[in-house]
C-alpha positions, 0 to 999 in steps of 0.5 A: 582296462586301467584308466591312465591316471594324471600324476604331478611331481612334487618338488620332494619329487613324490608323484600325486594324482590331480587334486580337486583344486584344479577344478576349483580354480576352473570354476572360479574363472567362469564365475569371475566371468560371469560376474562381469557379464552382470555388471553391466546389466546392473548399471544400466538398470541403475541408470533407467531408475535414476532417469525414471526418478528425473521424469518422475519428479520433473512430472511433478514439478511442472504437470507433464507439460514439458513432455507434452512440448517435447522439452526434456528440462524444466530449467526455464519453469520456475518452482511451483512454490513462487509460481503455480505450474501452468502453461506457457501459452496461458501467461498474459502478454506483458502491456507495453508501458504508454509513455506521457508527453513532456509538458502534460499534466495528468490527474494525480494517482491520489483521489485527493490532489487533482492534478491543479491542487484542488481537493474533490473538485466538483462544478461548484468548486470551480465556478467559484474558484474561476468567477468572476467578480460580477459572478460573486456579487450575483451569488452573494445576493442568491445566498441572502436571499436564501437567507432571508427565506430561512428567517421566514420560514422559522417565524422571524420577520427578516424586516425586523431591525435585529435581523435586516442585515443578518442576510448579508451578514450571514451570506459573508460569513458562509462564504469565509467558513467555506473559503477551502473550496477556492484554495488549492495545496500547490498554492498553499505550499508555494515551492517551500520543500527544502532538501536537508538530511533530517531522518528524525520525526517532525510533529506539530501538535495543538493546531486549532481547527474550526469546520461545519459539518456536512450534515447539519451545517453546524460547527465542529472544533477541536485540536489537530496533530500532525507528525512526518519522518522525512526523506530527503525533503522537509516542508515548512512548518507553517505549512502543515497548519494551513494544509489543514485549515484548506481542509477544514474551511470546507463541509466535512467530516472528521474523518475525512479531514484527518484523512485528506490531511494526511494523504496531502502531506504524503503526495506533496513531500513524499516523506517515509510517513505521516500521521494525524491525529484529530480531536474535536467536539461536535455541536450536533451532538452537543446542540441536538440529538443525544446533547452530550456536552463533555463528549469529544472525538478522535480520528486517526490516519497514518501512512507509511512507517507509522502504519507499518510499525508500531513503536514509531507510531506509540512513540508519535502517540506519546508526543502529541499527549493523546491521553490528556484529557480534552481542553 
């Protein structure tokens, strides 16, 4: 028996069987469909490897610590390139800051000025710097004693006309060669720090500086050059040359000289920078040992923007004249 046959009339009005494109369309439906149902699966998976890559590269950044704390952001760690990733119960507690009383006076942070303006201040230095003047007298007299002894003990009679007073003398000359130890930098600038609006370079050049050396008591001598650039203060001019003289009146050498001279200008004007430069000779060497006559020795030290650059510090080179030869 013939199966019926599904017809369809035409707009002519001819019959023609069901096409194929029925089916077609009925199959594009359920892909459609189907489709739909897929998309959502795609985006979750999209959405699971994006917060993978979140945990991932928070796990770098910070080392799985926050996983460990139960904290899912790393808003509050800072990055691994200013600070290394660590835990947060490893950072030091932050020491509360102690506050000074008013009215207290305090060492000062440099090694340089105590906190009274005395330069590596010892026992000796404030003895004779608080004696009394009975004290004085008893260690003049001990000094030419030891005078006296030194004389004998080179072969000289110290009885002898030429000689009986070269103990006193001696004693009284010591005494003023190391007059520095009985002086002090708040003394010396006595309150002359003005206020003036001068950002330029301040420099005093050829001051003549006469000291002993510590290890052989002998003299050495030469020219200072001292140079500032100010900040808001300027000090007097003619204090700069006694800042070195109350170091230079003391046992030293010219390397500490230069710089105790330097970091006292800085601690007491407070300026952008300092700069000296020492050239000298030294009869240690001239005298004795190696005896170069024609010698001479330079000692630098500068702070602040002369160290930190260095066309300010050529151009201070420059003006003290450092490649003239030594008169």
């Amino acid at each position: 028996m013939a199966q019926p046959t599904d017809t369809r009339r035409s707009d002519q009005g001819s019959v023609a069987p069901y096409s194929s494109n029925s089916s077609a369309i009925e199959v594009s439906d359920v892909d459609d469909s189907a489709n739909a149902s897929e998309k959502p699966a795609r985006d979750n998976n999209q959405d699971e490897k994006k917060a993978n890559k979140k945990k991932r590269r928070r796990r770098a950044k910070d080392g799985g610590i926050s996983e460990i704390n139960g904290h899912t952001s790393s808003s509050k760690r800072r990055h691994s390139i200013s600070k290394a990733a660590r835990d947060p119960r490893d950072e030091p507690k932050k020491k509360k800051k102690k506050t000074k009383p008013e009215g207290t006076e305090t060492r000062s942070p440099s090694p340089v000025i105590d906190f009274d303006g005395l330069s590596r201040p010892s026992r000796g230095t404030r003895e004779r710097l608080e004696e009394s003047s009975e004290q004085a007298a008893q260690r003049l007299e001990k000094l030419q004693a030891a005078v006296r002894t030194i004389l004998e003990c080179v072969g000289e009679d110290p009885d002898r006309e030429g000689v009986l007073d070269t103990p006193s003398r001696y004693a009284k000359a010591m005494l003023f060669f190391t007059k520095g130890y009985q002086q002090n930098v708040r003394d010396i600038v006595n309150n002359a720090i003005f206020q003036e609006n001068h950002n330029e370079m301040v420099i005093v050049k050829d001051i003549e500086i006469f000291s002993l050396c510590e290890h052989h008591l002998v003299p050495f001598f030469g020219k200072m050059h001292i140079g500032y650039i100010p900040k808001n203060n300027v000090i007097g001019i003619s204090k700069l040359p006694r800042i070195a003289e109350m170091f230079s009146r003391r046992l030293q050498v010219q390397e500490r000289l230069t710089r105790e001279v330097a970091n006292a200008i800085m601690e007491v004007l407070k300026p952008q920078g300092v700069a000296v430069v020492m050239e000298s000779s030294h009869l240690c060497m001239v005298m004795r040992g190696v005896e170069k006559t024609t010698t001479s020795t330079i000692t630098s030290c500068v702070l602040g923007c002369f160290e930190k650059k260095e066309k300010t510090r050529n151009e201070f080179l420059s003006l003290v004249g450092l490649n003239r030869a030594y008169r």
